[in-house]
DOMINU-486047 format. One record per atom (N, C-alpha, C, O): x, y, z. Coordinates in pm, whole numbers, padded with zeros to 5 digits, always signed. Example, Ala and Ser with C-alpha at 12.3 -4.5 7.8 and 13.67 -1.06 7.14 Angstrom:
+01319-00569+00780 +01230-00450+00780 +01320-00330+00780 +01424-00332+00846 +01285-00225+00708 +01367-00106+00714 +01290+00003+00787 +01341+00114+00804 
This chain:
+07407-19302-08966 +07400-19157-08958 +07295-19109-09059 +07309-19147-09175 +07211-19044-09034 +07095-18952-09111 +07184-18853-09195 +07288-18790-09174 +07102-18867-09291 +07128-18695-09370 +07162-18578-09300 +07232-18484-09338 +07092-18599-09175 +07075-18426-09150 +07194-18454-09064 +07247-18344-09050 +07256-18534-09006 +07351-18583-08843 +07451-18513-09008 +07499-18401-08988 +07473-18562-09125 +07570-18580-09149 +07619-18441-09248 +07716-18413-09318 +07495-18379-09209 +07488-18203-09254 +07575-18172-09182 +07690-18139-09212 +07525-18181-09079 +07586-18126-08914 +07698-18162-08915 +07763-18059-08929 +07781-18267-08906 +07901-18256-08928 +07938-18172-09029 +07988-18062-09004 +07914-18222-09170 +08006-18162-09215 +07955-17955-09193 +08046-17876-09218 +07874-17920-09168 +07882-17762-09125 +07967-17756-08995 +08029-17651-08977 +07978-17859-08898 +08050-17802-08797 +08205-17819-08837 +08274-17719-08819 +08281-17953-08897 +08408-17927-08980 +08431-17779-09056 +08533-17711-09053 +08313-17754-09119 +08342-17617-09194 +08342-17464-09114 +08403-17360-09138 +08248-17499-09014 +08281-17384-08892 +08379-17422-08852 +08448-17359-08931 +08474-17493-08773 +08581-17521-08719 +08677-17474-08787 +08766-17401-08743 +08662-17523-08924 +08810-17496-09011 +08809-17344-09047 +08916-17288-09074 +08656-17255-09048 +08694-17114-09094 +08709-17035-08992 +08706-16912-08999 +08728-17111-08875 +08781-17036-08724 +08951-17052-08717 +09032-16974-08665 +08972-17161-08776 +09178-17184-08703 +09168-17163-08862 +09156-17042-08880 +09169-17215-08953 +09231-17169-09071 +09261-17072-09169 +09350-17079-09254 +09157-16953-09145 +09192-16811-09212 +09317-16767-09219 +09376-16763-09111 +09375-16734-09314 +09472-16679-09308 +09480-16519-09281 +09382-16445-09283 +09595-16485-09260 +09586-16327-09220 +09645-16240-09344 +09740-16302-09394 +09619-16110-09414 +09601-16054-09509 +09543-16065-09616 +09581-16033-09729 +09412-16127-09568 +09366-16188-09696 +09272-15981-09710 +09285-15887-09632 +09185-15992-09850 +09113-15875-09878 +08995-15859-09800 +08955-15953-09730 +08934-15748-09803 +08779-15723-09744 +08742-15821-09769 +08732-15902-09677 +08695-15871-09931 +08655-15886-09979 +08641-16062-09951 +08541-16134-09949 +08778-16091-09934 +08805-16242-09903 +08744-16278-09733 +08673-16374-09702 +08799-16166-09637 +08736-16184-09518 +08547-16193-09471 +08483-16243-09378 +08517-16120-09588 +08369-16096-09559 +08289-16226-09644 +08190-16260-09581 +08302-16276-09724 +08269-16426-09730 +08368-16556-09658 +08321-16669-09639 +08461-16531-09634 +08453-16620-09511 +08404-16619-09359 +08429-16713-09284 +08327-16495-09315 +08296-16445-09242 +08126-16480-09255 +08051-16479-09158 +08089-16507-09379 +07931-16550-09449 +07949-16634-09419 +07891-16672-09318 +08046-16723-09488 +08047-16890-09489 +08052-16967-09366 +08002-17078-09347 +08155-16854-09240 +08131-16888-09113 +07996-16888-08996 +07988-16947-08888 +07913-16811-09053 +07800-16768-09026 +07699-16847-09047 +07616-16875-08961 +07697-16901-09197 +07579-17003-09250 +07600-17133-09137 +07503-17172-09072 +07754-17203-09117 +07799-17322-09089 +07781-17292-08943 +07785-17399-08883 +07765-17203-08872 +07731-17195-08723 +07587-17204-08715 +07536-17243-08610 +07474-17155-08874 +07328-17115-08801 +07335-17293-08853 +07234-17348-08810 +07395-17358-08905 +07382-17487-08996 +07387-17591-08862 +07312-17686-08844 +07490-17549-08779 +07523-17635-08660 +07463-17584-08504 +07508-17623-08396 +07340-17478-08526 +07255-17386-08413 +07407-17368-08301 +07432-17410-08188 +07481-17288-08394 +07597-17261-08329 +07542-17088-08260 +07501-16998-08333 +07552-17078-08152 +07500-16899-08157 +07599-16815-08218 +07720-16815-08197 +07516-16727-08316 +07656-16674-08359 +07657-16500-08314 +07666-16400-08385 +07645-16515-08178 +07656-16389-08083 +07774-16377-08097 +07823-16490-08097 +07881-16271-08114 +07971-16245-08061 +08075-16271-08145 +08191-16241-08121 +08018-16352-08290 +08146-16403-08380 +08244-16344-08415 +08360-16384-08406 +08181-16177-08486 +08323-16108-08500 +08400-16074-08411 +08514-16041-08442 +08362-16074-08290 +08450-16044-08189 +08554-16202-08140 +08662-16187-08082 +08510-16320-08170 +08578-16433-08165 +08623-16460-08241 +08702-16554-08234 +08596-16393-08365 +08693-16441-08483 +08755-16313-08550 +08690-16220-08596 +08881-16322-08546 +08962-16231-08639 +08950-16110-08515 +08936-16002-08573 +08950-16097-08404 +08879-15952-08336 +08966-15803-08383 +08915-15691-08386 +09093-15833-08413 +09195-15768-08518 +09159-15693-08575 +09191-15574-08570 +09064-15757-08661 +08990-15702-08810 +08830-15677-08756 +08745-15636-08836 +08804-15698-08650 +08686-15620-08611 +08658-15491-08719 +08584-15520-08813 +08692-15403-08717 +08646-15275-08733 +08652-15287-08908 +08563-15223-08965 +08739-15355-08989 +08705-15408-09104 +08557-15482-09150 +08482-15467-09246 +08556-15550-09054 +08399-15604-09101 +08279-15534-09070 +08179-15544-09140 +08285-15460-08963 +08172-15338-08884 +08178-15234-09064 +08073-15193-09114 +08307-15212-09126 +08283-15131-09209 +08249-15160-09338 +08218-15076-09423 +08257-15300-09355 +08217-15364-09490 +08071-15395-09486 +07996-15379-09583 +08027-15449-09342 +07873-15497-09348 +07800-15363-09385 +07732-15362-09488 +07809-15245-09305 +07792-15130-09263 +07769-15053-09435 +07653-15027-09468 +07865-15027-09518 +07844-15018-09633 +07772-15100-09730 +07748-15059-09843 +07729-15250-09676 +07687-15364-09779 +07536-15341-09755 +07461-15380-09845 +07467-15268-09620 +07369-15257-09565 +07321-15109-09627 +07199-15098-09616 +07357-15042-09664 +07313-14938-09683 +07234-14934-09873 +07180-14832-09915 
């Protein structure tokens, strides 16, 4: 296995696990870097990451629309 094969795994273990493993009530604050960290490990694994907040957490949709939304300004 190459370096890079073995990037790739381990970013796709780490996308995988921050999809089933989040817990629920965590803070803004906690959701929006695991929401980064899920992000890096999908562009890490040319995962598309169209549609993530809506596949992940879709619950808390409107939490993250309002955290990015303020982090952007």
């Amino acid at each position: 296995m190459t370096d890079k094969e073995g990037e790739q795994m381990s970013a796709g273990i780490r996308y995988d696990f921050l999809f089933t493993q989040t817990p629920k009530g965590l803070s803004d604050e906690q959701l929006l870097r695991r929401y980064r960290a899920a992000k890096a490990a999908a562009a890490a694994i040319d995962e598309p990451i169209d549609g993530l907040l809506h596949d992940w957490f879709p619950c808390h949709l409107h939490r993250f629309e309002d955290m990015l939304e303020r982090e952007n300004k």
